[in-house]
N, C-alpha and C positions, 0 to 999 in steps of 0.2 A: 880690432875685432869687435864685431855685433855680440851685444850681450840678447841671444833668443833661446826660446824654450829647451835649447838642447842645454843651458847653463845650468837649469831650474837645480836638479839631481844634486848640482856642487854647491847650491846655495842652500839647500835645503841642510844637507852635509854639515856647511861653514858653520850656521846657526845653530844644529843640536851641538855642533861638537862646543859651540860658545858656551852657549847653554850648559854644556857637562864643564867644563871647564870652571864656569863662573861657580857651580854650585860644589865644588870640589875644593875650589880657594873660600869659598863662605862657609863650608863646613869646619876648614881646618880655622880659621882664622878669624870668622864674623860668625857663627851659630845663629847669632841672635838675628844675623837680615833674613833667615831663611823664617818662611811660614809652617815647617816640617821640621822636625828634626830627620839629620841626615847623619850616619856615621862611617866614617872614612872605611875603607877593607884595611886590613892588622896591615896589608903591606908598606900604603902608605902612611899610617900614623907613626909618628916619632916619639922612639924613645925617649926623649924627655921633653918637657914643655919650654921648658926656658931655650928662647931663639930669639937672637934681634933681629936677623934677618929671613925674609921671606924663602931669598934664592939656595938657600941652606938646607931647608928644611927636606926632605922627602918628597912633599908635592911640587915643591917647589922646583927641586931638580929635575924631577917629571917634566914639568911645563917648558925646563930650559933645554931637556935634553929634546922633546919632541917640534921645539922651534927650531934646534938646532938641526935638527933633522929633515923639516920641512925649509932650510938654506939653502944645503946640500941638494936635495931634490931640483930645485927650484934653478940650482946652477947648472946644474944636467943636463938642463934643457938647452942650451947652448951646445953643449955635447953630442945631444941626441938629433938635433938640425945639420948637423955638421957630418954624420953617417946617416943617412937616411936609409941603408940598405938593413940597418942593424932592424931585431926583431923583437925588441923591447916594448912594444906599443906603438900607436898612430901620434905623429907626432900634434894631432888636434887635442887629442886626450893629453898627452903633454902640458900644451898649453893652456888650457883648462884648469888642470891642477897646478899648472904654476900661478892662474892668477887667483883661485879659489883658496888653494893650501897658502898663499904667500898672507893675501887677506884674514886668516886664521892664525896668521900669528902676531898679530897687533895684542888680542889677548892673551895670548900664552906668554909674550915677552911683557905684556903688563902685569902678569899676575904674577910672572915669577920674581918680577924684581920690586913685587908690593906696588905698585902705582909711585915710589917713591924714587928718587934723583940718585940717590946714596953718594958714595964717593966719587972722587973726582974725574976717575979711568972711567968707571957705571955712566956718570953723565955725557962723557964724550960717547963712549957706543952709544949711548940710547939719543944722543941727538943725531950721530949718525944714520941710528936707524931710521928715525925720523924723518928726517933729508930723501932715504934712499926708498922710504914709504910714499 
């Protein structure tokens, strides 16, 4: 697939939403890298401060649930080639957001499991993911 101006919309998309993401784990977690202070909405902040891990936390579940989400999506797309009569969307736009939304979760699977390896099961998914990135 040619990456041309019709891509622009979902790059444009990839990077705020990076953007919103990054400054959401630097709020909850870094304050200090931010130039502004930024304070979370009551939903995502957690009740208590003491957390050793990232993927626990409130945002963190956020970040796991909306990669987990953009998977699913992303496997669809196999599904949705496979009925072409169905009226779900153009299957262009499909593929679009599977390569744009897939892209968008390098950070969101980074931020929620902290940029760290953690335990043993953690490393194998995330080297998987890696691989299948």
């Amino acid at each position: 697939m040619v990456l041309n101006r019709t891509h622009f919309p979902w790059f444009i998309f990839t990077l705020l939403a990076t953007l919103a993401t990054f400054a959401g784990y630097a709020a909850r977690f870094h304050p200090d890298w931010l130039p502004f202070s930024l304070t979370l909405p009551e939903l995502l902040r957690d009740v208590t401060k003491t957390r050793n891990t990232v993927g626990g936390t409130r945002i963190g579940l956020l970040y796991g649930t909306l990669g987990f989400a953009i998977f699913l999506f992303a496997a669809a797309l196999g599904a949705r080639k496979k009925k072409p009569l169905w009226r779900v969307g153009r299957v262009e736009f499909w593929l679009k957001g599977h390569i744009w939304l897939t892209i968008l979760t390098i950070p969101l699977v980074g931020f929620h499991c902290g940029w760290t390896w953690g335990s043993p099961h953690t490393t194998v998914v995330l080297f998987l993911y890696i691989i299948v990135m």
